[in-house]
N, C-alpha and C positions, 0 to 999 in steps of 0.2 A: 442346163441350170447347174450351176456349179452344187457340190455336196461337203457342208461342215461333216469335217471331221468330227468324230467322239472324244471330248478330252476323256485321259486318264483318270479312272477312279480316285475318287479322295483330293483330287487335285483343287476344290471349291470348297472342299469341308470346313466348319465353320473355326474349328478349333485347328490351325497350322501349327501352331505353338506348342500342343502337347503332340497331335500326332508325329511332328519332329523326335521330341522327346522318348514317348513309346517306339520310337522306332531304334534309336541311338540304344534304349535300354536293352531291346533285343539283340541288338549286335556286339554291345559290350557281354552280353551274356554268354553269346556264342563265341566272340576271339576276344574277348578282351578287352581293355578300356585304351589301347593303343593300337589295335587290329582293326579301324575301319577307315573309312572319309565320310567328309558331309557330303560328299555326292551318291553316295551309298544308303548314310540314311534317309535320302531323299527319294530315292528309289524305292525305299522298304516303305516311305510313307506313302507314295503313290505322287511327290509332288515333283514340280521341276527343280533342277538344281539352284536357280534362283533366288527361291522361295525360303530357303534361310534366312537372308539377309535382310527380311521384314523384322526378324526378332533375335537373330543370332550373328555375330561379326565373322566368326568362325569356328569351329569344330572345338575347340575348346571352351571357345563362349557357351555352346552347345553342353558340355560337360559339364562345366561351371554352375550352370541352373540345376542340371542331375544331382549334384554335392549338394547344393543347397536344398537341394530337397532331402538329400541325407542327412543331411545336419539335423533337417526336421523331424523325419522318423526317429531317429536315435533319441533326442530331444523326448519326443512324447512316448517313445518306450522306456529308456531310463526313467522318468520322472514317473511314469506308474508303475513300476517296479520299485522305486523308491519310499512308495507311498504306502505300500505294501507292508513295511516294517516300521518296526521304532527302533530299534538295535541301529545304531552306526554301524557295526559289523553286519550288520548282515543287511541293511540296508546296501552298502561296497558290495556284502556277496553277491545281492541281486543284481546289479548293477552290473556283473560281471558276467554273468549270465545273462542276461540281457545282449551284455556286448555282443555273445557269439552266437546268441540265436538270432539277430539282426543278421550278421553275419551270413547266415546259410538260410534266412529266409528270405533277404533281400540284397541278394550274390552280386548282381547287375550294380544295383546303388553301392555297395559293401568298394566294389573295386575301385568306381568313380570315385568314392570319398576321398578312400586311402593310397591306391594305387596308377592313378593317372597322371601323377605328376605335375598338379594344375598349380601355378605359380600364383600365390597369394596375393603378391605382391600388385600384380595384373589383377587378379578378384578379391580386393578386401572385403566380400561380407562374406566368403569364405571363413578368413582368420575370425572377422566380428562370428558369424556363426559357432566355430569350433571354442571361441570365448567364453558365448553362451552357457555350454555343456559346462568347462571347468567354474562357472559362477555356480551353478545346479550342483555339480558333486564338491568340491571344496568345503563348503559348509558340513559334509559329512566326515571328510576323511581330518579335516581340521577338527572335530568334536573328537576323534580315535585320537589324535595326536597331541593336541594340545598348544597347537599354532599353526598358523595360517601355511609359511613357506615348509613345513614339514609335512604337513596336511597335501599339497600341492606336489611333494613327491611321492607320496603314496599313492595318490592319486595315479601318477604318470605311471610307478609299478605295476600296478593292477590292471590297469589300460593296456600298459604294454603286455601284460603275461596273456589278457585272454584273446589278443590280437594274435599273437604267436599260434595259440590254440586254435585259435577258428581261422588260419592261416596253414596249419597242419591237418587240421581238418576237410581242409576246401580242397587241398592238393592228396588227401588220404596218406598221409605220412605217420599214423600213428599206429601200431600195430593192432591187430586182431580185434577185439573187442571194444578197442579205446577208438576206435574208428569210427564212433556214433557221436550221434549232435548228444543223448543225454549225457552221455560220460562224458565229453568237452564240455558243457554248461555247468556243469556236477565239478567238474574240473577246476573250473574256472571261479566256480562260488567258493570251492576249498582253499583255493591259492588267493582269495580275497581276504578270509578269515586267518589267515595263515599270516597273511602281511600285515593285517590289523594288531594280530596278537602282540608283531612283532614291535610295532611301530608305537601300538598304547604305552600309556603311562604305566614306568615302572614300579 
């Protein structure tokens, strides 16, 4: 009498879709958001390599939903961080801080987001996603500035300076002491009020 074989573990699980996903996050954690294949995280998932292309086209389709779920956390951290203040300033500040404890608390998504190279153009609810955010913070940095396209570049300042940060931070590039998540978020709230100051009505 002939004897079935044992499929592989997790290879019936009910959820292929996220186990894909948890497995892609673990590997971009480990090398990176360009250091894998889909055939790899299909292995880390337990499924065949086939088994992507019920819900993913390919590896970057793959990534593509990661971002989009980044877009999301950020999304619902900013926004209670936001909520948090009444100051415009320091509403930005929060916001800033926010950014880079996202950053190094959610390393894996943090890379996907920013750092995989995912072509928008190929996943517009990326772009529509990253829209989002600037609908959410413009209303703030616009109230610090006193118009909308001025507002809009402050915005992009501040974004950018604590990117920088929690980018020197990820890589330990900052000397001695400043080589902690508090002093990068502390950092990063100060260089928020810093560009507010600068950017308010004279």
């Amino acid at each position: 009498m002939a004897v079935k074989r044992a499929r592989p573990s997790g290879v019936h699980h009910g959820d292929l879709r996220n186990a894909l996903e948890q497995a892609a996050l673990a590997l971009v954690d480990e090398k990176g958001p360009h250091g894998f294949t889909l055939a790899e995280a299909c292995r880390r998932a337990g499924v065949s390599v086939s088994a992507p292309y019920k819900h993913f086209a390919d590896r970057d389709a793959l990534l593509a939903s990661l971002a989009l779920r980044g877009y999301e956390e950020q999304r619902r951290r900013y926004r209670a961080a936001l909520a948090d203040h009444a100051d415009p300033a320091e509403q930005l500040a929060a916001f800033a801080a926010a950014y880079v404890r996202f950053a190094a608390e959610e390393r894996a998504l943090f890379a996907i987001t920013f750092l995989a190279g995912l072509n928008k153009e190929h996943h517009p609810e990326l772009a529509a996603a990253g829209a989002v955010l600037h609908d959410d913070l413009t209303p703030v940095t616009s109230q610090i500035t006193g118009d909308l396209e001025e507002g809009l570049d402050l915005l992009v300042q501040v974004a950018a300076a604590a990117q920088g940060l929690a980018l020197f931070h990820q890589e330990q590039l900052l000397p001695g002491a400043r080589n902690s998540r508090a002093w990068v978020e502390e950092q990063a709230a100060r260089t928020a009020r810093a560009l507010a100051a600068r950017c308010g009505p004279q």
